[in-house]
C-alpha positions in Angstrom: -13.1 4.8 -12.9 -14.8 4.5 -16.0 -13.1 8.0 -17.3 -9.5 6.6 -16.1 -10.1 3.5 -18.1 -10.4 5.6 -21.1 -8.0 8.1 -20.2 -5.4 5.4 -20.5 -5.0 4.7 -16.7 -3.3 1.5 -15.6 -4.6 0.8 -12.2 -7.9 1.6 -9.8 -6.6 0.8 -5.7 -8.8 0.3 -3.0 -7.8 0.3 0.9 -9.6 -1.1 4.3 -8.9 0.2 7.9 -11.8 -1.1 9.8 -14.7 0.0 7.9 -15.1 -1.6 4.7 -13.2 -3.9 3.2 -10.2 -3.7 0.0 -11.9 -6.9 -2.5 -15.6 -6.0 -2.6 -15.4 -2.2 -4.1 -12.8 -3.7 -6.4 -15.3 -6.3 -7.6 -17.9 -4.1 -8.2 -15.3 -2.4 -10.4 -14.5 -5.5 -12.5 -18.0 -5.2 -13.7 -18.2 -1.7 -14.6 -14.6 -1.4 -16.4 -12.9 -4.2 -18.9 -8.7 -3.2 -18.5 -7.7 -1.4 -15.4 -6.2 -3.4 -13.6 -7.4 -3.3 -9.7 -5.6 -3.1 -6.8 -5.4 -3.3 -2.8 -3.6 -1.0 -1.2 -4.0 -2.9 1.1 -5.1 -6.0 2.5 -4.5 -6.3 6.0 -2.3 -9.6 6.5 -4.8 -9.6 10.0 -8.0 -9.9 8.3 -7.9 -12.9 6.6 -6.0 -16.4 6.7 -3.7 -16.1 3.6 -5.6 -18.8 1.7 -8.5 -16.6 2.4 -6.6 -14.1 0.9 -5.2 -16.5 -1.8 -9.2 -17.2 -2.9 -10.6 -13.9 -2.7 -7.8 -12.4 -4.9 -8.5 -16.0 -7.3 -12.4 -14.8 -7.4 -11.8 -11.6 -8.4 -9.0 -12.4 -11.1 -11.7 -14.2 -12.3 -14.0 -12.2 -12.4 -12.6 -9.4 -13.8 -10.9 -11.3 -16.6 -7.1 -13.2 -15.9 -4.6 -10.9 -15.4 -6.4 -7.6 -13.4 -6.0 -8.4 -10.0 -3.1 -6.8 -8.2 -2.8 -8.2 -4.4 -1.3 -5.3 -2.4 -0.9 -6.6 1.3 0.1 -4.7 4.2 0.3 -5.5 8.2 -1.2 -2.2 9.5 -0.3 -2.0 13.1 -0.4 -3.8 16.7 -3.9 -1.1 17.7 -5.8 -2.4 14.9 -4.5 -6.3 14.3 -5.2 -6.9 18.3 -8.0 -4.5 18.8 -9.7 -5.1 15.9 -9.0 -8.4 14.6 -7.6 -10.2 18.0 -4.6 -11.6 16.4 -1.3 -11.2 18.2 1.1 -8.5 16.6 3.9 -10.9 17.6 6.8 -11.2 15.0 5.2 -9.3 12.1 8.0 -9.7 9.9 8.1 -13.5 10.3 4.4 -13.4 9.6 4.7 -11.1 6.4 6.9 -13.6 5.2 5.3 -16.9 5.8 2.1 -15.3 4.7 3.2 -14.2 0.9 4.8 -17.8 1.1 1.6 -19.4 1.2 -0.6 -17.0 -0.7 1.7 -17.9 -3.4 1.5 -21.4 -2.7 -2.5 -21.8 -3.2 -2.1 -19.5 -6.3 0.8 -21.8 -7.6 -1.7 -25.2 -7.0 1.4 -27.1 -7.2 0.5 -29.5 -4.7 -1.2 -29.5 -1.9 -0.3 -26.9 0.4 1.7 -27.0 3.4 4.1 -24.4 5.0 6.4 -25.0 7.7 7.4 -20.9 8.7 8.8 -19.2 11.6 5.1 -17.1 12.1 2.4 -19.4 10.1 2.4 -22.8 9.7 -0.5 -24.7 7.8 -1.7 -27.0 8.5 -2.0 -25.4 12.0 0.0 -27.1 14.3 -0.7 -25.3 17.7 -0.7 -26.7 20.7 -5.0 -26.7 20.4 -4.6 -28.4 17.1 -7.2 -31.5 16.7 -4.2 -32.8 14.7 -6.4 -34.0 12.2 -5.7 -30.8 9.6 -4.2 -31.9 6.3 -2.9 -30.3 3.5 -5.4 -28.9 0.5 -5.3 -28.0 -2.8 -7.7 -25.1 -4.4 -10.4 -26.3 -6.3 -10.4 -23.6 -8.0 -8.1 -23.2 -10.9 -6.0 -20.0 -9.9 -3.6 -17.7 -11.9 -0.7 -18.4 -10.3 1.0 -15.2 -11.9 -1.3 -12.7 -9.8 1.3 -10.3 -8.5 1.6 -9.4 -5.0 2.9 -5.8 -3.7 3.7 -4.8 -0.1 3.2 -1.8 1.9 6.5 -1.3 3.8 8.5 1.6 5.1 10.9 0.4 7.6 14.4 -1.4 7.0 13.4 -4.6 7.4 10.2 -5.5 6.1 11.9 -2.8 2.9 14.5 -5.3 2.6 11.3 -7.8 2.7 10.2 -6.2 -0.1 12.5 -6.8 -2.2 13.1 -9.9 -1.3 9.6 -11.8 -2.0 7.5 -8.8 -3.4 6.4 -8.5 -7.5 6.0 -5.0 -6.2 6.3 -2.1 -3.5 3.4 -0.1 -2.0 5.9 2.4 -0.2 5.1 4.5 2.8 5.9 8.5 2.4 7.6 7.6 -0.5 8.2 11.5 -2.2 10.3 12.7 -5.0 14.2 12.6 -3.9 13.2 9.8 -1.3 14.7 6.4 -3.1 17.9 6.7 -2.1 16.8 6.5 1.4 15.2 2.8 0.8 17.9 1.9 -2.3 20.2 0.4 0.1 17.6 -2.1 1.8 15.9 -2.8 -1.5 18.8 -3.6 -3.2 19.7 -5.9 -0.3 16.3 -7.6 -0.6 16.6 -8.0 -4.7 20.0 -9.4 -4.3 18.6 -12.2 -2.5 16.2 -12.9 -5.2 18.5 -12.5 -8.0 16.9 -9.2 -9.4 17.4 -5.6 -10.1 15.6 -2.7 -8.9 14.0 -2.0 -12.4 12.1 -5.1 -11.9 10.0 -4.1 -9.1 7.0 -2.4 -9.4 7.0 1.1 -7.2 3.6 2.6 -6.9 3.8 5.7 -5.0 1.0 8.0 -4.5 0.0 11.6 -4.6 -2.7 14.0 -3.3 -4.2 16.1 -6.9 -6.2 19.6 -7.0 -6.0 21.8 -10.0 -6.5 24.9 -8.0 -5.2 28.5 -7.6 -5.4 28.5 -3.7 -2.2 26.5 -2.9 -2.2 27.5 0.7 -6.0 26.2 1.1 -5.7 22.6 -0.8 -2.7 22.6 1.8 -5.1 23.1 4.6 -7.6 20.9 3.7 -5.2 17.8 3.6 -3.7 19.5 7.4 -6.5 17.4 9.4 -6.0 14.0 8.0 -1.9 14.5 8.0 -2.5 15.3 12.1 -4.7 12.4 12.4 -2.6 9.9 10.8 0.7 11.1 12.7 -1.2 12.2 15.8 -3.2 9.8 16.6 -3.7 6.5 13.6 -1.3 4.3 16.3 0.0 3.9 19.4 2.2 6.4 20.9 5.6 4.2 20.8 4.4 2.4 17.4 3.2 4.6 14.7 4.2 3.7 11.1 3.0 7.4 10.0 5.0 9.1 12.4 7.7 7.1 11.8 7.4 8.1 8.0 6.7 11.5 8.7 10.6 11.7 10.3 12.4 9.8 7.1 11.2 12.5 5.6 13.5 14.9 8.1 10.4 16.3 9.7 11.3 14.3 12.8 10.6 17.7 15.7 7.0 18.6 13.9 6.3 14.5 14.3 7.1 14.4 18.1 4.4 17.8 18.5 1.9 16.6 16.4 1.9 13.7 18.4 2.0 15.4 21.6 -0.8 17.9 20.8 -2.9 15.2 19.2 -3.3 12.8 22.2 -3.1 15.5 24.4 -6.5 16.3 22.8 -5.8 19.5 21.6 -6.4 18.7 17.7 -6.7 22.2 16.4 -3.5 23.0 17.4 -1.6 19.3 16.0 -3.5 20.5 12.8 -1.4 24.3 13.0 1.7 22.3 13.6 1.6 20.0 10.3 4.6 22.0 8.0 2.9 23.5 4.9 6.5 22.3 3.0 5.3 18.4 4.3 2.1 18.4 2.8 3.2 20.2 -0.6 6.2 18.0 -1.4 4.0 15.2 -1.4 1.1 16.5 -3.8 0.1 17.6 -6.6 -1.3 21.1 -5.9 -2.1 24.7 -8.0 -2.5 25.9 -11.2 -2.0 23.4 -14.3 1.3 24.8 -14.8 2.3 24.3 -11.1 1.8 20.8 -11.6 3.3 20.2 -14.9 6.2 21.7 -13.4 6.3 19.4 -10.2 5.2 16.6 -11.7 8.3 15.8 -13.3 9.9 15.3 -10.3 7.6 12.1 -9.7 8.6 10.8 -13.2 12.4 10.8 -11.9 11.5 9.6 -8.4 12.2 5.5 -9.7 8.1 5.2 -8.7 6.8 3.2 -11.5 3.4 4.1 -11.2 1.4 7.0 -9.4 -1.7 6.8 -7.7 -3.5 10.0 -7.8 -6.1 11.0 -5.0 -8.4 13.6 -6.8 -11.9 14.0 -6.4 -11.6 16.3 -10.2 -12.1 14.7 -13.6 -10.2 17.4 -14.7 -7.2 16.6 -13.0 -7.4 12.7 -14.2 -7.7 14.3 -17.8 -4.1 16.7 -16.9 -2.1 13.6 -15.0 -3.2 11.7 -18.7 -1.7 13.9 -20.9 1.0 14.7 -18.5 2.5 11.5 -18.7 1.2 10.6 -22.0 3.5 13.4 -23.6 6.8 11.8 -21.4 6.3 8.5 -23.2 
């Protein structure tokens, strides 16, 4: 992280499934670095009350110096919010929405906070309610401007998106893809009163400076069958679902089939070489330069690259430091 910082990178992102968490790597960062700003990607709206969110993202502003902190929230799906967190998946769009509400709210420390929504109300008003909840304001002096991204890929929580987000985390977002979301972003802006050039887009990207195409292709195989195989139920699972936007809807419904059939090896076979590459960053220097620009005329904003080489970090840099 330290080498991105000097390398002129402008964000570090952290995730969470249910292992370890997205805020404590991130503050262990803020210590070791002074710019880059930090990022989830994501918080899962599940995990935490959103003033819990609200304080933890406040800490680490903090901590890291006003101004760092990106919030990137995202509701992973009904497996992991009941089966890990016991909350009800119930109307997750609702809930997406009232939760940014009041995130923003305790940031804003306006007043004290109270929220009326369709999904979340607060004070909680539930029929098991004591009744004696009131509204609160953070002690803690906030920065109300910490901005808040969300990870969507369907219409509606897309439209969401644009609606009530500073900026997007998108799902199987590739080069050639925005048109495919334009429509329900622009929707989502409209009711906000912006344009799409004022939303953040930060898209993501696999990087290996190699000259084995084919194998850095088969090394990402496993994790692409796991995530459309098998990370969600069979009739809800956001990667599939991503994986057939794309157009690779018949290799979705197999790798599905083969992976919960138990026969992994063979999901992993049936994972298109062509899915994996258009989505990376793979091969010689040259390789990359040359599909790299795609990315810079995708409407993404910013890139996260997943590399475990310094020497790619040091090629991305000067990649898109000669487009400025």
């Amino acid at each position: 992280m330290q080498l991105a910082e000097r390398l002129g990178f402008d964000s570090v992102w952290s995730a969470e499934a249910y292992g370890s968490d997205a805020v404590t790597p991130l503050a262990y960062l803020a210590g070791k670095t002074e710019r880059i700003r930090l990022g989830t990607a994501v918080m899962q709206v599940a995990a935490r009350a959103p003033a819990a969110t609200a304080m933890a993202l406040a800490t680490l502003d903090q901590l890291a110096g006003e101004g760092r902190a990106i919030g990137g929230l995202g509701l992973s799906g009904p497996q992991i919010v009941e089966g890990w967190y016991g909350q009800a998946w119930g109307r997750p769009n609702a809930k997406l929405r009232d939760y940014v509400a009041i995130v923003r709210k305790v940031l804003a420390r306006e007043a004290p906070v109270a929220h009326d929504g369709a999904a979340l109300s607060l004070p909680y008003a539930g029929a098991d309610a004591s009744g004696l909840g009131k509204p609160i304001r953070a002690i803690l002096h906030t920065n109300p401007k910490i901005p808040l991204f969300l990870a969507t890929g369907g219409a509606a929580n897309v439209r969401l998106t644009g609606e009530i987000a500073d900026g997007w985390l998108p799902m199987g977002f590739v080069p050639g893809m925005l048109d495919h979301y334009r429509p329900a972003l622009e929707e989502g802006l409209a009711k906000s009163g912006r344009k799409l050039a004022e939303l953040e887009i930060q898209a993501g990207t696999q990087v290996e400076i190699t000259d084995d195409v084919a194998a850095a292709i088969a090394k990402q195989k496993p994790t692409t069958a796991m995530y459309v195989g098998g990370m969600g139920a069979k009739t809800k699972n956001f990667h599939k679902d991503a994986m057939v936007r794309r157009g690779y809807g018949a290799a979705a419904e197999r790798i599905q089939e083969l992976f919960l059939a138990g026969r992994r090896e063979e999901a992993i076979a049936a994972v298109p070489d062509e899915y994996v590459d258009e989505a990376a960053l793979f091969g010689p220097r040259e390789r990359i330069a040359a599909r790299f620009r795609a990315w810079q005329g995708s409407g993404a904003t910013g890139l996260t690259l997943h590399t475990q080489q310094d020497a790619a970090l040091e090629l991305l840099a000067g990649l898109a430091g000669s487009a400025r």
